[in-house]
C-alpha positions in Angstrom: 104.6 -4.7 168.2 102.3 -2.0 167.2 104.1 0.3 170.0 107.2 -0.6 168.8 106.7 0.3 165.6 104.6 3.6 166.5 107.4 4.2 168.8 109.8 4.0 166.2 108.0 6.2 164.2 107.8 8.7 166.1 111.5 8.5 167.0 112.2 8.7 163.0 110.1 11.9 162.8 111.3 13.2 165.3 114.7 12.9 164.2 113.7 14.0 160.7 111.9 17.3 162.0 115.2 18.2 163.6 117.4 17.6 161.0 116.1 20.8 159.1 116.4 22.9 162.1 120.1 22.2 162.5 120.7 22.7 158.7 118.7 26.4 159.6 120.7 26.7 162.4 124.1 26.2 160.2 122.9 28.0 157.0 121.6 31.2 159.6 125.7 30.8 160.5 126.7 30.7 157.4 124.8 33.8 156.1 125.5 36.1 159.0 129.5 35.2 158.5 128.4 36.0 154.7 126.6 39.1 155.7 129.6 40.5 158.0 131.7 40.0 155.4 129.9 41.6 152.8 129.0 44.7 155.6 132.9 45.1 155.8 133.5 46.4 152.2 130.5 48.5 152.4 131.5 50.3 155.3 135.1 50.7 154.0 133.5 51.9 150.4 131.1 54.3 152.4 133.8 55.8 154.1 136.0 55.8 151.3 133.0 57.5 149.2 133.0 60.3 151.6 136.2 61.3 151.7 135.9 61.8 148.0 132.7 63.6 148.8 134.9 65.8 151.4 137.4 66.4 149.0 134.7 67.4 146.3 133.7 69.9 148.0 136.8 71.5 149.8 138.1 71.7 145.3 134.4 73.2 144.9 134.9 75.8 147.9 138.5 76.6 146.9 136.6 77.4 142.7 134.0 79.6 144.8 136.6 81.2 146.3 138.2 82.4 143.2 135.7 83.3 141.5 134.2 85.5 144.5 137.9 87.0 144.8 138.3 87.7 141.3 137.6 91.1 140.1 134.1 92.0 138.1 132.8 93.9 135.4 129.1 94.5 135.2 126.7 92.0 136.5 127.0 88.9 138.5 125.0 85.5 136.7 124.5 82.4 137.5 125.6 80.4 134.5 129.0 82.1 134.5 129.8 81.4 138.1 128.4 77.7 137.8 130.6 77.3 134.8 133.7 78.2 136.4 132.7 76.4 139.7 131.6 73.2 138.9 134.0 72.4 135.4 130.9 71.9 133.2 131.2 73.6 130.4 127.6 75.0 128.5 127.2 78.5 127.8 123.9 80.1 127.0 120.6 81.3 129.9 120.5 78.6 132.7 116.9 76.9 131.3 118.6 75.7 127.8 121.1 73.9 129.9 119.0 70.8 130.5 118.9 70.1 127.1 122.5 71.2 126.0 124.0 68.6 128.7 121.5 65.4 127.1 124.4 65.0 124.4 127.6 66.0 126.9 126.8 65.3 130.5 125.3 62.4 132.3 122.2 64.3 133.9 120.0 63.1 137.0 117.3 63.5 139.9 120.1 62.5 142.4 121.5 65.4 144.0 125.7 65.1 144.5 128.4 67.3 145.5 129.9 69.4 142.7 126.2 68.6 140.3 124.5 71.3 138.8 121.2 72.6 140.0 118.9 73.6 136.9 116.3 74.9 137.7 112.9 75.8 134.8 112.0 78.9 133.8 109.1 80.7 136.1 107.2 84.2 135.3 109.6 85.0 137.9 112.8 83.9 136.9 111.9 83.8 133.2 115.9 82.5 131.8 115.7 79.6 134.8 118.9 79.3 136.7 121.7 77.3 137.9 123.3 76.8 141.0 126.3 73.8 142.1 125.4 71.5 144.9 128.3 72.1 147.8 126.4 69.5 150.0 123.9 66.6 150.6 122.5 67.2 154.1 119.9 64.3 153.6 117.6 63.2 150.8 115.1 65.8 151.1 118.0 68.7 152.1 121.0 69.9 149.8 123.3 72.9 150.2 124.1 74.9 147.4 126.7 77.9 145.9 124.8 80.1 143.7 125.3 83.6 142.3 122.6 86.2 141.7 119.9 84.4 143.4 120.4 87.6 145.2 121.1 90.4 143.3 124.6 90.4 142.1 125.9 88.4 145.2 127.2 84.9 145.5 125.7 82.9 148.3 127.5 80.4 149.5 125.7 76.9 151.8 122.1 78.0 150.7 119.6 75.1 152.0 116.9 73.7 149.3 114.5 71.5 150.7 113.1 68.7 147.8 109.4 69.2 148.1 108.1 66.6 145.4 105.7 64.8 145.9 107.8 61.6 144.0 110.9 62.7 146.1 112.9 63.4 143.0 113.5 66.9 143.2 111.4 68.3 140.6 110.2 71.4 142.9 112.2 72.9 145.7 112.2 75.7 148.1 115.0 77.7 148.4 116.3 79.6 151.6 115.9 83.4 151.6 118.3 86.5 152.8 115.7 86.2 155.6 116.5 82.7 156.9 112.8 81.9 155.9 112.3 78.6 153.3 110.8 80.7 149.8 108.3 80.1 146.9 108.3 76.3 145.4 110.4 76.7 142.3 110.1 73.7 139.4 113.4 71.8 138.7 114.9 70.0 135.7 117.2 67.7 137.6 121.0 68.1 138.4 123.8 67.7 135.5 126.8 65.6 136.9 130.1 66.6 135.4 
């Protein structure tokens, strides 16, 4: 009787211990059919997001275009051209933009396509300066459109490499003339039109 009973038993719990692995086996079913459905619109917003990146920047090409066709008096700056490129409208030297935009722009450490680039004031560069993101390469590598980072020119794909230590694009190195990554240079953050 004793067997029986132990027998039993053990037949119960071993029924019981299984019972939880089929309902893991269904619910694993039932979250990877929840899972590919929820991948599905992700993918289709991912590649929906980047056609409005590619057309973003093919409007922001066809601004630098313009301006770099259009004739010139005097000097070439910086917050002139990223003005006219990018559609955000603040006036004044490129390190009072940061706090012009607080009020008028949503501002960020999240570099996008058609953002402006404000960078602080240096001993070198003692008004700061302002260039227009025209692509995100990565999350440490950005491509911009900037005038007067070389004298009186407008230079077009530049690379910047984010060298923070918090990965939030507060200091940066900008590619040279020379194809060579130059000085760290401190950033405000990027101003989103």
């Amino acid at each position: 009787m004793i067997c029986k009973t132990a027998s039993a038993a053990l037949l119960a719990f071993a029924l019981l211990a299984q019972a939880p692995v089929a309902e893991a086996k269904n619910s694993d079913a039932r979250g990877d059919a929840q899972i590919a459905r929820m991948t599905k619109p992700v993918v289709a917003d991912e590649k929906e997001a980047q056609v409005e990146t590619e057309a973003l920047r093919s409007e922001l090409k066809q601004a630098v275009a313009e301006v770099a066709s259009a004739p010139r008096k005097g000097r070439l700056w910086c917050v002139p051209f990223a003005r006219a490129v990018s559609g955000i409208e603040l006036k004044g030297n490129a390190v009072t933009w940061w706090k012009q935009a607080a009020d008028r722009y949503k501002r960020g450490s999240e570099p996008q396509v058609g953002a402006v680039m404000n960078f602080r004031a240096t001993r070198k560069m003692p008004m700061g300066h302002v260039a227009v993101v025209s692509q995100v390469v990565d999350e440490r590598r950005i491509l911009i459109d900037q005038a007067n980072w070389e004298r009186n020119r407008i230079t077009q794909d530049t690379l910047v490499i984010d060298i923070s230590a918090q990965n939030d694009w507060s200091k940066v190195r900008v590619e040279n003339s020379a194809g060579s990554m130059g000085a760290p240079y401190p950033v405000f953050g990027f101003i989103y039109r």
